[in-house]
C-alpha positions as CSV (number, residue, x, y, z in Angstrom):
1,X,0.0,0.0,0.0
2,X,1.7,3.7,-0.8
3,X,2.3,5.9,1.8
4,X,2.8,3.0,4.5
5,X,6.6,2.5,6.8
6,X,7.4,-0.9,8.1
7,X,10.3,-2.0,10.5
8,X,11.8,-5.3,9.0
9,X,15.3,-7.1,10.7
10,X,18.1,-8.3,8.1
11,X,21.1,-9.7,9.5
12,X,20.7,-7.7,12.9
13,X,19.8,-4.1,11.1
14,X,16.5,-3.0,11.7
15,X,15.3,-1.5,8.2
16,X,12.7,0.9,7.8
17,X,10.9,-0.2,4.4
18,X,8.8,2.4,3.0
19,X,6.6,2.4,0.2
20,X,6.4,6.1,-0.8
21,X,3.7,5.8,-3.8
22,X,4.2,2.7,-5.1
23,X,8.1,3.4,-4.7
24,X,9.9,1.6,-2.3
25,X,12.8,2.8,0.0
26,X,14.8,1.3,2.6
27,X,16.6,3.1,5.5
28,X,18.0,2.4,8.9
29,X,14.6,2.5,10.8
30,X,16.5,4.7,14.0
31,X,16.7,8.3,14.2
32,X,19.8,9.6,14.9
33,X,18.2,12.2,17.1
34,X,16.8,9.8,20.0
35,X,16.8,6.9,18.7
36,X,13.0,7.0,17.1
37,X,11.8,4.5,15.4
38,X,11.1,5.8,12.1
39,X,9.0,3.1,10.5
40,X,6.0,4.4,13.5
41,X,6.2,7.8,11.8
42,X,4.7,9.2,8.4
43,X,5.8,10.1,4.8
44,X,5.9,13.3,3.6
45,X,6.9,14.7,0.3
46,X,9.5,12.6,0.1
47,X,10.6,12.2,3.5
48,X,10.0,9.5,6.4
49,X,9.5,11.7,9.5
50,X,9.9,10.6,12.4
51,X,6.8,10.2,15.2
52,X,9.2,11.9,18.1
53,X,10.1,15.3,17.1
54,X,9.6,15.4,13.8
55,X,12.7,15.4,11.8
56,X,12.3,14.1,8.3
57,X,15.0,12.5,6.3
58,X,15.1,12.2,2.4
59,X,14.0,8.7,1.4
60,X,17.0,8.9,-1.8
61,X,19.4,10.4,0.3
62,X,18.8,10.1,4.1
63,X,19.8,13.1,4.7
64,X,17.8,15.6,7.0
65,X,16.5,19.1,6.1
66,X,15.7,20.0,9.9
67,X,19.2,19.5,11.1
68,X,22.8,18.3,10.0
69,X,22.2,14.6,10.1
70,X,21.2,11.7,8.2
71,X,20.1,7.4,8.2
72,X,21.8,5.5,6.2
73,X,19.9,4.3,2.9
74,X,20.0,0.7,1.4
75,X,20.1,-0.2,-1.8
76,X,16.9,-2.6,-2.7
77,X,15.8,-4.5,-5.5
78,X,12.3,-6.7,-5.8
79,X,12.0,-10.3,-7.4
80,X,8.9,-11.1,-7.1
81,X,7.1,-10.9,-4.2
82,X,10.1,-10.5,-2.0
83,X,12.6,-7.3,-1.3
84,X,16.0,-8.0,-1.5
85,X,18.0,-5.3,0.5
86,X,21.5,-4.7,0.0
87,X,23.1,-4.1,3.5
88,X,26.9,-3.0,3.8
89,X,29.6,-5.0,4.6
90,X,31.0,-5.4,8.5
């Protein structure tokens, strides 16, 4: 469904998956701020926001226009039914 944020675990990396109109992104679901959990917040032009004080971060990017900070973003690919997300190395 667009517009929707869900909170997935791949190898110990909680992912934020967010389908953004019928787009699909993938970000590290915690804010840098305090820790929010980003997949609980919304999506706005662009941006997952986050539900604790609000700081949005570009879906392409991560990076934030409220403050000098940013999430990391994954790169994804879909087969199918399932989401392959690219995580990187250790």
């Amino acid at each position: 469904m667009a517009g929707t944020a869900r909170q997935f675990q791949a190898e110990n990396v909680d992912v934020c998956l967010v389908n953004n109109q019928g787009e699909l992104a993938a970000v590290n679901n915690w804010c840098p701020h305090r820790q929010g959990p980003l997949a609980e917040g919304w999506i706005e032009e662009g941006r997952i926001v986050c539900p604790w004080h609000a700081w949005g971060f570009d879906l392409r990017t991560g990076e934030c226009l409220e403050e000098n900070s940013r999430v990391a973003v994954y790169a994804l690919k879909q087969q199918g039914d399932e989401v392959l997300i690219e995580l990187p190395a250790e």
